[in-house]
C-alpha positions in Angstrom: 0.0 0.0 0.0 0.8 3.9 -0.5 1.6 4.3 3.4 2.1 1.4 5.4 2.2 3.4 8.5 1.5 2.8 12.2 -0.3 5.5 14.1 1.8 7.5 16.6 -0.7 8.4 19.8 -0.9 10.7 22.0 -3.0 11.7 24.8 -3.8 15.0 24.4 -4.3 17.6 27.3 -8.1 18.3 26.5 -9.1 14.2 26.8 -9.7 13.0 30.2 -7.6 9.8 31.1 -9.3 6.8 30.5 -9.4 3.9 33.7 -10.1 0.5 33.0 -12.8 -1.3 34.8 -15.5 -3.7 35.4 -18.4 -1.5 33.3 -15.5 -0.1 31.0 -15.2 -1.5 27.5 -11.5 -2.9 27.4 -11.4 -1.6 23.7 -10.9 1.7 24.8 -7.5 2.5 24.3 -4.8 5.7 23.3 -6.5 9.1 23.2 -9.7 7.5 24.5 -10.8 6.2 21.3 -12.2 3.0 21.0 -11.3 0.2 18.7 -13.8 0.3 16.3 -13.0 4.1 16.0 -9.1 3.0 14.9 -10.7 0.9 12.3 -12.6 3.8 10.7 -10.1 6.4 11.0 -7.5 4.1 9.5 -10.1 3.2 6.5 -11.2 6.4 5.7 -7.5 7.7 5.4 -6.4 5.1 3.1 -9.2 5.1 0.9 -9.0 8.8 0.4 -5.2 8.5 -0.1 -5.2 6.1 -2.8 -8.5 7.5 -4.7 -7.1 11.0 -4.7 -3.8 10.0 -6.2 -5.1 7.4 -8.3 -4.1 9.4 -11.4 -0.4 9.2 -10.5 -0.7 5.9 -9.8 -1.6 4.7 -12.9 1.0 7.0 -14.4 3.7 4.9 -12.6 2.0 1.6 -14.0 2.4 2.6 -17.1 6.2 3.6 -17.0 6.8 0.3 -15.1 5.6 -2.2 -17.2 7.9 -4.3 -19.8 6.6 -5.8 -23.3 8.1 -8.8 -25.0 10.2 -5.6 -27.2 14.1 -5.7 -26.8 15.4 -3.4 -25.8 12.7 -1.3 -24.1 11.7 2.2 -24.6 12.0 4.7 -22.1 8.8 6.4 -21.4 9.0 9.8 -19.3 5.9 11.0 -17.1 5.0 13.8 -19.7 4.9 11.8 -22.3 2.6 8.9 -20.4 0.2 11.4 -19.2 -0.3 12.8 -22.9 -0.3 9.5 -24.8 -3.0 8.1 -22.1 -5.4 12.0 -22.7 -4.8 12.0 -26.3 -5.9 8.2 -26.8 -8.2 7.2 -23.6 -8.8 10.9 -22.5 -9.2 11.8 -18.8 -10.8 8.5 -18.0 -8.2 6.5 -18.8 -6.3 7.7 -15.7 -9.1 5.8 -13.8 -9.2 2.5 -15.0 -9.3 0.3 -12.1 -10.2 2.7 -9.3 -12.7 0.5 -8.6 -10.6 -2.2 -7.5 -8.6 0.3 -5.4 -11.6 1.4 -3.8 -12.6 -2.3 -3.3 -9.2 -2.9 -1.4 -8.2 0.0 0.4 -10.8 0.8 2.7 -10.5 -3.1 4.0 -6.8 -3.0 4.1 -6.2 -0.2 6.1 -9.0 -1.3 8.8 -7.1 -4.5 8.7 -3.7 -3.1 9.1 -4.8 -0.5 12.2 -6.6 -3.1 13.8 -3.8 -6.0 13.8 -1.6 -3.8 14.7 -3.4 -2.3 18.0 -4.4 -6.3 18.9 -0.6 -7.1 18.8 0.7 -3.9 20.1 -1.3 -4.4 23.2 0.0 -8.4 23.3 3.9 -7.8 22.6 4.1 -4.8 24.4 2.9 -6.3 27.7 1.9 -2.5 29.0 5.0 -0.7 28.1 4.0 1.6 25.9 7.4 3.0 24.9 8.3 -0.6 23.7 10.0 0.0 20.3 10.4 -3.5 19.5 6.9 -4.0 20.2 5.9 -1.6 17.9 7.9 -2.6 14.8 7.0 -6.3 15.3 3.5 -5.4 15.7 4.0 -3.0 12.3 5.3 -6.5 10.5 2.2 -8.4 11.7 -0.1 -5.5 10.4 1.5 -5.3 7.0 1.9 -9.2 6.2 -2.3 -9.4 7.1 -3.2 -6.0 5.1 -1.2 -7.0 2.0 -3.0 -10.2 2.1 -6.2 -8.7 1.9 -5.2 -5.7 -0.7 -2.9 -7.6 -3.1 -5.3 -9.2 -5.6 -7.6 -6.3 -5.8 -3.7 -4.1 -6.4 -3.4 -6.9 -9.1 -7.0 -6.4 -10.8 -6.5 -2.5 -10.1 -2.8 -3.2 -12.3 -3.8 -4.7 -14.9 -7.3 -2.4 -15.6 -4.5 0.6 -15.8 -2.6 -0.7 -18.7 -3.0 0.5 -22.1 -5.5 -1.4 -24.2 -6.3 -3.6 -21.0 -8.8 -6.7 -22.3 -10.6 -6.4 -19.0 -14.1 -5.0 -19.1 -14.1 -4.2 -15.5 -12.8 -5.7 -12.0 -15.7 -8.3 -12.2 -14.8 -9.5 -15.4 -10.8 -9.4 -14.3 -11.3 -11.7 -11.2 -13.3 -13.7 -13.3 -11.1 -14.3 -16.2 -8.3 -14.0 -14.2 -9.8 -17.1 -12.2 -10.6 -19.4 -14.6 -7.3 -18.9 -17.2 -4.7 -18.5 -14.4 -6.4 -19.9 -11.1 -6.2 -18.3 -8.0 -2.7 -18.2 -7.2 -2.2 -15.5 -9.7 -4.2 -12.9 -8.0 -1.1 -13.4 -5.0 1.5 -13.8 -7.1 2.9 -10.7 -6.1 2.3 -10.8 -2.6 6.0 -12.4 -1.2 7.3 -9.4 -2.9 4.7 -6.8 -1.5 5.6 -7.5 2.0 9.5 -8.0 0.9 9.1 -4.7 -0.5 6.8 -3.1 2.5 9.0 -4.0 5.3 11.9 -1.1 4.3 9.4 1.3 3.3 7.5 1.0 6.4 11.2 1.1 8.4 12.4 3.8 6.0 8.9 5.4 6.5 9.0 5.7 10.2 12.6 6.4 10.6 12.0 9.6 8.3 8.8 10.8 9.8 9.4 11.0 13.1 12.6 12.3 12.4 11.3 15.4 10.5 7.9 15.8 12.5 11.3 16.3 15.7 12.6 19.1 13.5 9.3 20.4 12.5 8.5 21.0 16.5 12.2 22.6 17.0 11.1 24.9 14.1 7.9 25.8 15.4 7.6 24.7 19.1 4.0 26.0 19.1 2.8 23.1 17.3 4.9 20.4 19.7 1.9 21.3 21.8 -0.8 20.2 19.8 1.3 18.4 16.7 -0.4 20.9 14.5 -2.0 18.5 11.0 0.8 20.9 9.9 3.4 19.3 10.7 1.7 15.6 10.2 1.2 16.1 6.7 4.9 17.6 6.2 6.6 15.3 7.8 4.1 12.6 6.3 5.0 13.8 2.3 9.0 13.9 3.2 8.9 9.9 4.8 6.7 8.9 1.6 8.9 10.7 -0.4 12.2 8.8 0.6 10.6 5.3 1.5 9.4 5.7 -2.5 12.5 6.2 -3.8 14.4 3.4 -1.8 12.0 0.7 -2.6 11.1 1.6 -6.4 13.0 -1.2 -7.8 10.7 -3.7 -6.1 7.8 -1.9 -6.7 8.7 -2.4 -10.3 9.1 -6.3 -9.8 5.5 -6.3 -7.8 4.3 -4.8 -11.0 6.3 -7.1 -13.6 4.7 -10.0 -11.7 1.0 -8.8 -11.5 0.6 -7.9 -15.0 3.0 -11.0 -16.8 1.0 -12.3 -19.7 -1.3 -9.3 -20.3 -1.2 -6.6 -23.2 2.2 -8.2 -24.0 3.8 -8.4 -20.8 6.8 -10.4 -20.3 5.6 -13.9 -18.5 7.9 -15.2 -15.8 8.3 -18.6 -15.3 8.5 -18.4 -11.5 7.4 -16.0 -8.9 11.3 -15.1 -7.3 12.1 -11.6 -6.9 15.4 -13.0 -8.1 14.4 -14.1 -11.3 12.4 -11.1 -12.4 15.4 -8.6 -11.3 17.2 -10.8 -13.8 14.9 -10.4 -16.8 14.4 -6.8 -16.4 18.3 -6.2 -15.9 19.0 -8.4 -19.0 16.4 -6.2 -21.1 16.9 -2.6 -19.7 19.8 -2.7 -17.8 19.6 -1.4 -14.0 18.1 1.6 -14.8 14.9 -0.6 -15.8 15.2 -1.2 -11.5 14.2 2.5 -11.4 11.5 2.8 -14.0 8.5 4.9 -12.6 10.6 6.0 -10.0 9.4 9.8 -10.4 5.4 9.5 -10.5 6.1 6.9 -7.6 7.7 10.0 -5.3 5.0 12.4 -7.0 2.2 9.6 -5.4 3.8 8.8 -2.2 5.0 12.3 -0.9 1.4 14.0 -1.2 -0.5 10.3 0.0 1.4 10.0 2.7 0.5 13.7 4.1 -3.3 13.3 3.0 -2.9 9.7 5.2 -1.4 11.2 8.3 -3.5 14.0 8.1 -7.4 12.3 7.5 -6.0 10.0 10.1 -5.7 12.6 12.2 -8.6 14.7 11.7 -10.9 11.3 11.9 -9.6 10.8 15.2 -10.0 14.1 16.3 -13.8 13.6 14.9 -14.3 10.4 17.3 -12.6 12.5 20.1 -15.0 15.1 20.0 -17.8 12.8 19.5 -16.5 11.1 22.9 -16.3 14.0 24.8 -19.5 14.8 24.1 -20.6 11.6 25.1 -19.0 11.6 28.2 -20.7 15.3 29.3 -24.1 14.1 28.7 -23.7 11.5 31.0 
């Protein structure tokens, strides 16, 4: 996904501390949201990442994908977006946003919701637990990419030019029947291979610059201002992006193989399809997409954090309010 990113919390100064007991729902946990609450805020954030930068997305699909042509033809972003106007016009740079919206909303409610059940079991009440945290962000991504890779693969191959697929219905469908089901996960060993450094890379970077951010402005420490979220949100997706393009471009190799003249591997290894893209294009082939990938991830990334955010400061209105008319 976009942003495989686990929520930072905080309890803010205007929430009343939350006590756990006999007539309180266990499920109410950091900044006295409950866990149902998590869910949703994690949903809704995804799904409006990925729908508003769908365009780009398909952009990088595009630029990413190698025909059965020796030696390939560099494509640049300008060139991509006018060839897909001039020839599919505006609604070509939706094909297959129906799949995303399928998958993304689910994924993201998956991935908050692992993550907070293992969270609370690793870190045994320690809440500064580091270790507990990234094992917890492993667990979350290994369960959300099972649940958004074949919809990412029906998406992928619906944004390709002259794509046979009438629709995501008629994808999975064909797809089923004339490849069976392992195909919709063929990509998936290298979707998590691939998410485990940009979530690292993502995490490392964020709260890195959201630190410097505050030391800038040490208003917003206070209050960690959507600001400085959505800043230090773009410059993490930004950088995890650009470190892990080359396996986004094998994760894309390997869900479109067969289709609209797509190389077709003969196994599923990362290793193997690094070898056939290197052998046609040379490293740079590693890097194709690479810019509309940074162009997606740096603005999804800030509209993530930031949704997140604002949905959870939604719930912890709603809460408070709750809580007064009782």
């Amino acid at each position: 996904m976009a942003t495989d990113a686990s929520p930072k919390y905080r309890t803010p100064d205007f929430h009343p501390e939350v006590s756990v007991t006999p007539s309180t729902p266990a499920t109410l946990q950091h900044d006295g949201l409950e866990f149902w609450q998590f869910m949703i805020s994690g949903s809704i954030a995804g799904s409006v990442e990925h729908m508003a930068m769908f365009p780009v997305d398909t952009l990088k699909t595009r630029m990413q994908v190698l025909d059965a042509s020796f030696p390939v033809k560099p494509i640049g972003v300008r060139q991509a977006f006018n060839s897909i106007l001039k020839l599919e016009g505006p609604a070509g740079l939706y094909r297959g946003i129906g799949a995303m919206g399928l998958g993304a909303g689910p994924a993201h409610a998956v991935y908050f919701s692992v993550y907070e059940l293992c969270k609370e079991f690793f870190s045994r009440g320690d809440p500064n637990n580091s270790v507990a945290h990234a094992v917890s962000g492993i667990c979350a991504t290994v369960a959300s990419d099972a649940v958004i890779t074949p919809m990412d693969m029906v998406k992928q191959r619906l944004q390709l030019k002259s794509s046979p697929y009438k629709g995501v219905a008629d994808c999975v469908k064909r797809v089923l029947v004339e490849e069976g089901i392992g195909a919709l996960y063929a990509s998936y060993r290298t979707t998590v291979v691939m998410n485990a450094p940009f979530t690292a890379v993502h995490f490392a970077t964020y709260e890195a610059a959201k630190r410097g951010l505050m030391e800038v402005d040490p208003e917003s420490a206070s209050e960690e201002s959507l600001v400085v979220h959505a800043t230090a949100g773009a410059m993490a997706g930004a950088l995890a992006a650009a470190v892990t393009t080359p396996l986004d471009v094998v994760k894309t190799q390997l869900q479109c193989q067969g289709v609209c003249g797509c190389d077709r591997f003969s196994s599923s290894s990362i290793g193997n399809v690094i070898q056939t893209i290197v052998r046609k294009d040379g490293c740079r082939g590693l890097m194709r997409g690479w810019i509309p990938r940074i162009l997606f991830h740096a603005p999804a990334a800030a509209i993530c954090w930031s949704t997140y955010e604002a949905s959870k400061s939604f719930f912890q209105r709603l809460n408070d309010t709750d809580t007064s008319n009782c």
